[in-house]
N, C-alpha and C positions, 0 to 999 in steps of 0.2 A: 181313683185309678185313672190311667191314661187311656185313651180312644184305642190305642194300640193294645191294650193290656185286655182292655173289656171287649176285644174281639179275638183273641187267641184263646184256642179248644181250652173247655169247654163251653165258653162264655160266661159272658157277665149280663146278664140283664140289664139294659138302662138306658134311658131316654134320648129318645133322636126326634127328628121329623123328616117328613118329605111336603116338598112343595109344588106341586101343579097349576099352573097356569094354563086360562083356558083362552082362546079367541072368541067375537061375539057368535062365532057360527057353534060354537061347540067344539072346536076342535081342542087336542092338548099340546103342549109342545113337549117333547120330548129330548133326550139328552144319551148319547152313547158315552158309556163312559172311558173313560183315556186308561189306554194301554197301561199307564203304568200305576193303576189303582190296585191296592193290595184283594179288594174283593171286588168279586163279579166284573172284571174287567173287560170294557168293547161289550158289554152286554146294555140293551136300551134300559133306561129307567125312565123317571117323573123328571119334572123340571131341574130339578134342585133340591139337592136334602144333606143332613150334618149333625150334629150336638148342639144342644145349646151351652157354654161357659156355666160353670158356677154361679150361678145368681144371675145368670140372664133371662132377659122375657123371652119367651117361646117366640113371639112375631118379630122381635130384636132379632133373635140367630137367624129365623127362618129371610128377611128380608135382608141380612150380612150374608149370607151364605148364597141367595140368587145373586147379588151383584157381584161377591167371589167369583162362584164358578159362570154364571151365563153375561152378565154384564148389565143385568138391567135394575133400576135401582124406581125407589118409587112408587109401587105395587101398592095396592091395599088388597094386603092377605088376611083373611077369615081362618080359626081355626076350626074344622069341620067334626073334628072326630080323632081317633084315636084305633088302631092298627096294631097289637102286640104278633109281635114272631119270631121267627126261629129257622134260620136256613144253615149249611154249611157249605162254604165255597169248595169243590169238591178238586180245584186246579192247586189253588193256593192253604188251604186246610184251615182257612179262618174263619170267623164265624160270626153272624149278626143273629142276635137276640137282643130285641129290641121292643120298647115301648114305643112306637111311633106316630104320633102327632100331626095327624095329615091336616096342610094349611091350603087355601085355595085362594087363586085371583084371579081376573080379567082383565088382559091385554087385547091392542088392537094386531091384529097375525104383521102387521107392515113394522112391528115393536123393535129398536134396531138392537142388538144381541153382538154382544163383544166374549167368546167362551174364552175361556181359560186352557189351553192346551195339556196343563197337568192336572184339569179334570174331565174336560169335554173332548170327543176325539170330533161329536157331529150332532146336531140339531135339526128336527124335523118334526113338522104339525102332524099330527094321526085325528082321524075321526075315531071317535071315543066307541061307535058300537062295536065297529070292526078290530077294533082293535084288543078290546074284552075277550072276542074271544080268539085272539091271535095269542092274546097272552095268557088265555086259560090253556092253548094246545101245545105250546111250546114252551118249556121247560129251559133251554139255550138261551136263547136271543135275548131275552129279557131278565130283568131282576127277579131273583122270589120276591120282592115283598110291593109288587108293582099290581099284581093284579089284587092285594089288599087293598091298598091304597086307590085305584080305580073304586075299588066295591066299596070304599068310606065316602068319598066325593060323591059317587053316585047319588049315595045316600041324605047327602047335604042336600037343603032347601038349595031352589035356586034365586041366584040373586035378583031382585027386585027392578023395573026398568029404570025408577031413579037412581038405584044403585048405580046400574049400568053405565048412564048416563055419565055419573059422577066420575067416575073410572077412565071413561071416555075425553072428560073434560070439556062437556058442553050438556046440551039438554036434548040430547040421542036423536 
């Protein structure tokens, strides 16, 4: 079925992800999403997130889908975890029920960022405690399945300094 099909009442259960990128301070970038998205629209979410294609690798879509909508290409994303849920956009009457595949990466915050206007309306760094529980109190402004996806990343190991480094493109 189409993206369109398996988001119209009452749903369809089926695999997405989101992607969150993080800076070396901890911080996340975040993403408002454009006016003219069928769900949750102007409401902040994760970096980046989408379906992966039929027989696509998970880090395929998920690394197609950041330089779609935010511009940045490149990344090494980690898949961390996995997020099922179930919201219903209460504007638009469509609906996410979803298995979702939280992927994560490390960016420098100075990372130059090209958005997409028919996905992105606005981009902006959050410190991640603050923001937990901005998005546990507020129902609005935010995605439902945003403070999942905070609570799966959380969850992740953190990356290692060679890691870091490597991300970085030198020896940190």
């Amino acid at each position: 079925m189409t993206v369109d099909e398996a988001h119209r009442a009452p749903g369809q259960l089926h695999r997405a992800f989101s992607v969150l990128l993080h800076d070396q301070s901890g911080r996340v970038l975040l993403q408002q999403r454009a006016a003219v998205k069928t769900r949750f629209p102007l409401r902040w979410g994760n970096t980046a997130c989408g379906h992966p294609a039929p027989g696509e690798e998970l880090v395929v879509a998920a690394a197609r889908r950041l330089e779609e909508e935010i511009g940045i290409s490149g990344v090494s994303l980690s898949v961390v975890g996995v997020y099922p849920y179930y919201a219903e956009d209460p504007a638009s009457g469509r609906v996410e029920y979803e298995y979702d595949h939280v992927l994560v990466g490390t960016v420098p915050e100075s990372i130059a960022t090209s958005p997409d206007p028919a996905e992105v309306a606005e981009l902006r760094w959050a410190p991640v405690v603050p923001l937990r529980a901005e998005v546990a109190a507020d129902n609005r402004t935010y995605v439902p399945w945003l403070r999942g996806v905070l609570g799966v990343a959380a969850d992740a190991p953190a990356p290692s300094s060679a890691e870091l480094a490597d991300q970085r493109g030198g020896d940190g």
